[in-house]
C-alpha positions in Angstrom: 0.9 41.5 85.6 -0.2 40.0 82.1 -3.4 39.4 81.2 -4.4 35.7 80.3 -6.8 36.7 76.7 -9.3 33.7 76.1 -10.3 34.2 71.9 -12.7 31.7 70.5 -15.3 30.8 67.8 -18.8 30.4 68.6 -22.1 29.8 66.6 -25.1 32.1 67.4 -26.4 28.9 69.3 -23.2 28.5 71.1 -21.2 25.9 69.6 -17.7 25.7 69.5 -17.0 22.2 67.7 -13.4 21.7 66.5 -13.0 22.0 63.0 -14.9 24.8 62.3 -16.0 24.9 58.3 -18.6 26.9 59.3 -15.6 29.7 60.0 -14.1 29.6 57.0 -16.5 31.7 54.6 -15.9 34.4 57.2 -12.3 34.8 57.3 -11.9 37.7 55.5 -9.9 41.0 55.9 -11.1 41.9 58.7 -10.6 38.8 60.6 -7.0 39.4 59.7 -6.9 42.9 61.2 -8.8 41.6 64.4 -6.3 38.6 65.1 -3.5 41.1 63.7 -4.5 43.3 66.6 -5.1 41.2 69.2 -1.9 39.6 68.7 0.0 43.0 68.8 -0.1 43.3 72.2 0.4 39.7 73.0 4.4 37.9 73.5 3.1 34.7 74.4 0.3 31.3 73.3 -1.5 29.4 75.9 -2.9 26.3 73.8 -4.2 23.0 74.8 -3.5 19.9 72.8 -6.0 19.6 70.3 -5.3 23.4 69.5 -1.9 23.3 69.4 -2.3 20.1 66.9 -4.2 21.9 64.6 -1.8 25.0 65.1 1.2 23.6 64.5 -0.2 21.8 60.7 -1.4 25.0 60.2 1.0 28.0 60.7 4.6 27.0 60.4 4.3 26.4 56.4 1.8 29.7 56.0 4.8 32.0 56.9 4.5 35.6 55.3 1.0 34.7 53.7 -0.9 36.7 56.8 0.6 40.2 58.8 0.2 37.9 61.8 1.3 34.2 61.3 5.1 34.8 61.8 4.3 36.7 65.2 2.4 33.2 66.1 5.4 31.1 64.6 7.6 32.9 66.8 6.2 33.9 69.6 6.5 31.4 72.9 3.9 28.8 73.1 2.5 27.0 76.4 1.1 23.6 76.1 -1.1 22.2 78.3 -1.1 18.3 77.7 -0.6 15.3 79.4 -0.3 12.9 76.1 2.3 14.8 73.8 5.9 14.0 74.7 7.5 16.3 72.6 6.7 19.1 70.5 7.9 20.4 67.3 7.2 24.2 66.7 9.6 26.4 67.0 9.4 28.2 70.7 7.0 25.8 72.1 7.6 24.4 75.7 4.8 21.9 77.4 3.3 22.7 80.5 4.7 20.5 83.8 3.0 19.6 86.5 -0.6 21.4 87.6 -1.4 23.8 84.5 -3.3 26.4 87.1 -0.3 27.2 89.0 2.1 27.4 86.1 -0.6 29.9 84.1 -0.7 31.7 87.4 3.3 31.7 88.0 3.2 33.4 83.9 0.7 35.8 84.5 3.1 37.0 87.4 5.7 36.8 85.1 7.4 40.4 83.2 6.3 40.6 79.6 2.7 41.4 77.1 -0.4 39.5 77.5 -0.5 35.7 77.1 -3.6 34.5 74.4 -5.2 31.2 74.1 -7.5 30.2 71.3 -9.5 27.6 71.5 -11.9 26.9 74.5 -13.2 23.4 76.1 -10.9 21.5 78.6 -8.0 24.1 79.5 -10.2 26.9 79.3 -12.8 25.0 81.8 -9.1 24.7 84.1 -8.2 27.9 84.0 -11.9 29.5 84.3 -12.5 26.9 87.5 -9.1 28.9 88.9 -10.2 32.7 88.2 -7.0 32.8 85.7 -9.1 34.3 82.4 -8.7 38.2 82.7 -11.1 39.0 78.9 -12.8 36.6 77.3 -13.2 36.9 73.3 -15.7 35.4 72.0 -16.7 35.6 68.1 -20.0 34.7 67.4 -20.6 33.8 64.0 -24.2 33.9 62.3 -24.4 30.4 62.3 -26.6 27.9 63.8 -25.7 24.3 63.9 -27.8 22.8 66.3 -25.5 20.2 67.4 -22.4 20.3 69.1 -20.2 21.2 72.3 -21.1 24.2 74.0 -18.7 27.0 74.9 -19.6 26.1 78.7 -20.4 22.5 79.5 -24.2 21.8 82.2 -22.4 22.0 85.6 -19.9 24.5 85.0 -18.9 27.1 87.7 -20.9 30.3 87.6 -18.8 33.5 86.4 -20.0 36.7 86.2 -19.1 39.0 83.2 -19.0 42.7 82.2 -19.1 43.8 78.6 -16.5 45.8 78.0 -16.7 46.0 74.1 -18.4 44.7 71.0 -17.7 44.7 67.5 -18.5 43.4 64.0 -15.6 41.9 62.5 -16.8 40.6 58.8 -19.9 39.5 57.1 -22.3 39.5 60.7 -19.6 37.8 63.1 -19.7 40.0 66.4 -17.0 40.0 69.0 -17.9 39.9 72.5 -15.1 40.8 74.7 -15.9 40.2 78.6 -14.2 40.3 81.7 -14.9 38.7 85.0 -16.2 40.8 87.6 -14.2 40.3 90.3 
């Protein structure tokens, strides 16, 4: 069975707002070799619109520049949205019907592990449904004080087991938890 791999950005006080210039002055070579990495094992993109938006400007015309952009430009990509009608990037299919059970039908499904960046609305979804197998989270030394939260008030209790940290760059740490089940 694959493994559905949440990967997000997150300030020290938990935000996780869109675009993210507080990111940028960490993406260094390290970042490369963590994404590098995490994609290695990966055949597959689970994004939801507003990811797969800002995706889609972004890597198609950056091919060669980074070890792991043409591994996202062709790799398949799932796209959860109910407003986009069609989609331009190269493997990308959207998501019919309920996005729980066609996540859990690819999870069943032969192949590497599926990753979704990005957090909010599809990762609320699939965490509501028990479909997240490791959650990702780098936490950059950055406090905003303003701004969504990685989980909204309200949102259904999960329990989580560290399985690994690491420092990636200039102070961002990457939490990597999985459910306990």
């Amino acid at each position: 069975m694959r493994k559905l791999v949440v990967s997000t950005y997150a300030t020290l006080d938990g935000r996780v707002d869109e675009l993210q210039d507080w990111v940028i002055p960490y993406n260094d070579d390290a970042s490369v070799v963590y994404h590098t990495e995490l994609l290695k094992n990966s055949d597959g993109l689970l994004l939801g619109r507003k990811t797969y938006d800002i995706f889609a400007m972004i890597w198609p015309p950056r091919s060669g520049e980074l070890p792991y952009v043409d591994k996202i430009n062709s790799m398949a990509k799932h796209v959860a949205s109910t407003t986009l009608e069609r989609l331009e990037w190269e493997n990308a299919e959207l998501i019919e019907g309920d996005v729980a059970d066609t996540v859990a039908k690819l999870k069943q499904q032969p192949g590497q592990d599926l990753v979704m960046y990005g957090c909010h609305d599809l990762m609320h979804t699939l965490s509501d449904h028990n479909l997240i197998d490791e959650y990702r989270i780098l936490v950059h030394p950055v406090l905003l004080g303003k701004g969504r939260t990685l989980f909204e008030d309200g949102a259904r209790p999960v329990n989580l087991e560290l399985k690994d940290t690491a420092v990636i760059s200039s102070g961002v740490v990457v939490l990597t938890y999985q459910p306990v089940r």
